[in-house]
C-alpha positions as CSV (number, residue, x, y, z in Angstrom):
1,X,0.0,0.0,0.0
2,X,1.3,3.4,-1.1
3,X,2.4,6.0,1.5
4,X,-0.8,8.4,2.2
5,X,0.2,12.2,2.3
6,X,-1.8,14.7,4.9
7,X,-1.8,18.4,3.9
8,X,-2.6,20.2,7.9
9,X,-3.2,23.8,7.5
10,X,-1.9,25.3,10.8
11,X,-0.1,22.5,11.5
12,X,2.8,23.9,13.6
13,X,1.1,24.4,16.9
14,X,-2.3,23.5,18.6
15,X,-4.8,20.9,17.0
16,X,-3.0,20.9,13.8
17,X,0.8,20.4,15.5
18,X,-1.2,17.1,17.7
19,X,-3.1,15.9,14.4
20,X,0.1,16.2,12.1
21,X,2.0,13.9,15.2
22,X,-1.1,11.4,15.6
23,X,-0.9,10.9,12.0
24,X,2.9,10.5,11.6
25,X,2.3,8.2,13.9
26,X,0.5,5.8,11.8
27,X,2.9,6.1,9.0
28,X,1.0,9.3,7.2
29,X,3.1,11.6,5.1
30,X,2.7,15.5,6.8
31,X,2.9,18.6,4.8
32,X,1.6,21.5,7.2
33,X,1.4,25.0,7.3
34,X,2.7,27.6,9.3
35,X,1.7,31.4,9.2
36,X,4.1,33.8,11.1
37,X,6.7,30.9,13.0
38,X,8.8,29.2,10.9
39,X,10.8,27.5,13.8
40,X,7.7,25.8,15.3
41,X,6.9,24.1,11.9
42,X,10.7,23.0,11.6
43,X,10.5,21.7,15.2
44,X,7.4,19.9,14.0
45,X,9.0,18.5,11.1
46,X,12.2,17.6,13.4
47,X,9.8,15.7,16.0
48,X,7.8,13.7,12.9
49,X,11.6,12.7,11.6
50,X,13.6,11.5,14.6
51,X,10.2,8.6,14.6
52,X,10.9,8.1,11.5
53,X,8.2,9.9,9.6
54,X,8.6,12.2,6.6
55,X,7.0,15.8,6.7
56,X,7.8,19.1,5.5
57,X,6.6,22.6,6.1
58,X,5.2,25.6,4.1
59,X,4.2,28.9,4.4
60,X,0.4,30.1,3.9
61,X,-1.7,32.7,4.9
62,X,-4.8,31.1,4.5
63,X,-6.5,34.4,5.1
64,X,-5.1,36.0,1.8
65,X,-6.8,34.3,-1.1
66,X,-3.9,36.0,-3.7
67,X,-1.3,33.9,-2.3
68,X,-3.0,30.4,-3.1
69,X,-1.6,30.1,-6.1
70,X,1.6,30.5,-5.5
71,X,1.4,27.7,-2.3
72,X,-0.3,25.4,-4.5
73,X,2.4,25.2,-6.7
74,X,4.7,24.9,-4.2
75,X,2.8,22.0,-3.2
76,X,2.8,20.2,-6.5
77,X,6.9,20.4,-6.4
78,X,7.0,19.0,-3.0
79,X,4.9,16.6,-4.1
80,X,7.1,15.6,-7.0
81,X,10.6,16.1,-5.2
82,X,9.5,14.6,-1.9
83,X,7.8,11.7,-2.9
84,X,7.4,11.3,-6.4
85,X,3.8,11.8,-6.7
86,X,1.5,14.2,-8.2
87,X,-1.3,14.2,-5.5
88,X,-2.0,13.8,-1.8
89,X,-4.5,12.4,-0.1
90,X,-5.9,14.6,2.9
91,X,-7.1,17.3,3.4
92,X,-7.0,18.7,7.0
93,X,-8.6,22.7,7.1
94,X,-7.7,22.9,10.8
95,X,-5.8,26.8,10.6
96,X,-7.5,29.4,12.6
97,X,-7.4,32.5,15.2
98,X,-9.9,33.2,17.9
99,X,-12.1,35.7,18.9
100,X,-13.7,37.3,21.6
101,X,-15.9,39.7,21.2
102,X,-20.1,40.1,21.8
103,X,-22.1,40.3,19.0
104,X,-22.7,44.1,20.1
105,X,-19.0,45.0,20.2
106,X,-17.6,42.9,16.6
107,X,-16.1,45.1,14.3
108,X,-16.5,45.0,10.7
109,X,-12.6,44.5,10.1
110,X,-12.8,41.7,12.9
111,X,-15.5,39.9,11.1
112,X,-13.8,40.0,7.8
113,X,-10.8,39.1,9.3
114,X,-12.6,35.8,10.4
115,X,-14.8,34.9,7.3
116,X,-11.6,35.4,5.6
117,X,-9.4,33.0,7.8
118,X,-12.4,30.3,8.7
119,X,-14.5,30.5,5.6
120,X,-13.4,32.2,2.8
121,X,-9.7,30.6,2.8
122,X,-10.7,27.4,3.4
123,X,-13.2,27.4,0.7
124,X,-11.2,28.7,-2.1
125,X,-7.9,27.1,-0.8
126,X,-9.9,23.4,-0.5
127,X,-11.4,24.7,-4.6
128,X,-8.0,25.3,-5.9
129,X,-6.5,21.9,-4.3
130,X,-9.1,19.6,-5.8
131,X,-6.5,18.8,-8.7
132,X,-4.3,17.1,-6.3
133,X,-6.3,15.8,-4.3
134,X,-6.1,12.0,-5.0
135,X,-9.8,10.3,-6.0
136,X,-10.4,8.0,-2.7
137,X,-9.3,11.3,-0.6
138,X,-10.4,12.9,2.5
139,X,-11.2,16.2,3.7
140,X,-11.8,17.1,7.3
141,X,-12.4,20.9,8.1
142,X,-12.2,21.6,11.9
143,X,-15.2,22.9,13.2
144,X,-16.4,24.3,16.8
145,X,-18.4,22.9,20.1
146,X,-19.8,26.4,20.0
147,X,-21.7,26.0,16.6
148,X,-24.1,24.0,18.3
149,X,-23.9,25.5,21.9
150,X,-23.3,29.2,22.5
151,X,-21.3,30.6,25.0
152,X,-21.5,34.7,25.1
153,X,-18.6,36.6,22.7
154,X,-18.4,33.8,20.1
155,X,-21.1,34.4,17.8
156,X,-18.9,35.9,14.6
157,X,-16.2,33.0,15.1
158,X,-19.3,30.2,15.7
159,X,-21.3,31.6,12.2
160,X,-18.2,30.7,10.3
161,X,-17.6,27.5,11.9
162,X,-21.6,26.9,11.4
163,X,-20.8,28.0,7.5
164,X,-18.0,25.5,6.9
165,X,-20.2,22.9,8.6
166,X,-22.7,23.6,5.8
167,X,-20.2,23.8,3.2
168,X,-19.2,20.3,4.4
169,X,-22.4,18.8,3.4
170,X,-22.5,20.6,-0.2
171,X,-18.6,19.1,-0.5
172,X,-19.6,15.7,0.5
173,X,-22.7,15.8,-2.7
174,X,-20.1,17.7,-4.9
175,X,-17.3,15.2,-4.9
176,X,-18.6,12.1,-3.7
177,X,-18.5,11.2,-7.8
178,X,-14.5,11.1,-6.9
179,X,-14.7,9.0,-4.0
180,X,-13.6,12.0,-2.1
181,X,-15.5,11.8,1.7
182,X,-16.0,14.9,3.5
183,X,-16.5,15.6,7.3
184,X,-16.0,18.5,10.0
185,X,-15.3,17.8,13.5
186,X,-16.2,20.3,16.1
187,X,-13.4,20.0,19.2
188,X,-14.6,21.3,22.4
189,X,-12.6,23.7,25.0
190,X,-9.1,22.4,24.4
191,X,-5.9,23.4,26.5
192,X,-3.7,24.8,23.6
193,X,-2.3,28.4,23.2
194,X,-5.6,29.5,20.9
195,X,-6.8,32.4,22.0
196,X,-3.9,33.6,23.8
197,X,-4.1,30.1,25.7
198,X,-7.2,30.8,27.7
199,X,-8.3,27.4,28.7
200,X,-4.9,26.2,29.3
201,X,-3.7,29.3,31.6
202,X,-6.3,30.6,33.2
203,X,-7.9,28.5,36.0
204,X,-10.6,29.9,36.7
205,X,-11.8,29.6,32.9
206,X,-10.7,25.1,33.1
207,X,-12.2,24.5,36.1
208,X,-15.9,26.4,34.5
209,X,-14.8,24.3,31.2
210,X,-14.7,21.1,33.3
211,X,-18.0,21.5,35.0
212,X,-19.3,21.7,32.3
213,X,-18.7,18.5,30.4
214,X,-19.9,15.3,30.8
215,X,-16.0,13.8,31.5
216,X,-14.9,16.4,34.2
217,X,-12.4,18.1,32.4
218,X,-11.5,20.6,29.5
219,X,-10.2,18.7,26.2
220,X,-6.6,18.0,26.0
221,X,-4.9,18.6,22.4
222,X,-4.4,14.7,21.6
223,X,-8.0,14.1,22.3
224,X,-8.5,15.5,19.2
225,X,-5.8,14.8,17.5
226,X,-6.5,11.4,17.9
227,X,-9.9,12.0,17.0
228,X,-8.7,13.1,13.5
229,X,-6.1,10.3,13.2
230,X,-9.1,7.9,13.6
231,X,-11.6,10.2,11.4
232,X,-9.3,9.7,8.5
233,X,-8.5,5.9,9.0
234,X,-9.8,3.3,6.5
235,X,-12.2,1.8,8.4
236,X,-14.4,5.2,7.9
237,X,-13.7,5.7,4.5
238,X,-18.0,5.0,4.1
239,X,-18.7,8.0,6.5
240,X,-19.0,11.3,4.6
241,X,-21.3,14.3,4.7
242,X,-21.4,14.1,9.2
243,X,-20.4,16.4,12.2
244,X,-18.4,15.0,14.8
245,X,-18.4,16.7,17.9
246,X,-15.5,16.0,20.3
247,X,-16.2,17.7,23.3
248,X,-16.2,15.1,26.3
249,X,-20.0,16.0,26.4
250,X,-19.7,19.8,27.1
251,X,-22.7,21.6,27.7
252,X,-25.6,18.8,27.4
């Protein structure tokens, strides 16, 4: 069986650095993304080799639709150099920035800057991959808890997650013909630095997180990068089209 490749947007820190690992981990090929921290992606990269895994990083802003072009032939070359293929085979839209902010109080440059980095950019960048994507491939775009439970000072970053769950669906229809399965998963309150590392650092915030899920505690970054390790295995390759919340039962 042929080497499966895993393009992680974001992958050099949070939910994408722990998905890009869990996948390394079963023998998955990592291209990932980094935005403004070039040494976290190498360190990634560095931690994915010394197991024995192959991976390699790229810049993208996945905010600024003008520079897709450019990183999509960069992927095609690494593609070819690398591995001496012309596609991959997943598709992990996991890059993102918070917000905090109540619907009274958003900004019109805060919201742009958030449909552009959760909805937009994803949509475009997943449109203008599609050519090498292999047929039999996967997409998984990283959703939110808080599109189906609302917690005050979310609601622009939550409508954009809702969007891309919608999207899913029409992406699941659209390219089922190619064998390609599309799914979101929606992670829960997870200690990572996102969001200036709020529900890691602050206590106060963790222990309200753990009270309120089912499990008693806030999410930790390999419960959901497991989560996508095992969303992208073959044994799922008939799920498509679904929203899979991993939240240890928050807010029931």
């Amino acid at each position: 069986m042929k080497q499966r490749i895993a393009l992680v947007t974001g992958g050099s820190r949070g939910l994408g650095k722990n998905a890009a690992l869990k996948l390394a981990e079963r023998g998955v090929a990592i291209i990932l993304t980094y935005h403004k921290n070039p040494n976290a992606a190498q360190d990634v990269v560095r931690e994915i080799e010394q197991k024995g895994g192959k991976a390699v990083a790229l810049a993208l802003d996945v905010g600024d639709t003008a520079g897709f072009g450019d990183f999509i032939a960069e992927v095609h070359q690494r593609l070819n150099d690398l591995w001496q293929r012309h596609n991959f085979d997943y598709l992990i839209n996991n890059a993102g920035i918070g917000l905090h902010a109540s619907f009274a109080d958003t900004t019109e440059a805060q919201f742009d800057e958030l449909m552009n980095i959760h909805f937009k950019g994803p949509f475009f960048l997943t449109q203008g991959l599609l050519p090498l994507l292999a047929d039999g491939g996967r997409i998984l775009n990283v959703s939110t808890g808080l599109a189906r439970f609302t917690l005050p000072g979310h609601s622009a970053y939550a409508a954009m997650k809702g969007a891309m769950e919608v999207l899913t669906r029409y992406q699941a229809r659209e390219l089922g013909a190619r064998g390609i399965t599309v799914n979101s998963i929606a992670p829960g309150a997870t200690e990572t630095d996102f969001s200036g590392g709020a529900v890691r650092d602050n206590a106060q915030l963790n222990q309200f997180v753990s009270s309120q899920t089912a499990l008693g505690r806030a999410g930790l970054p390999e419960d959901i990068g497991n989560a996508i390790a095992v969303l992208l295995s073959d044994e799922l390759h008939w799920m498509t089209a679904q929203r899979v919340e991993v939240s240890g039962g928050m807010l029931l």
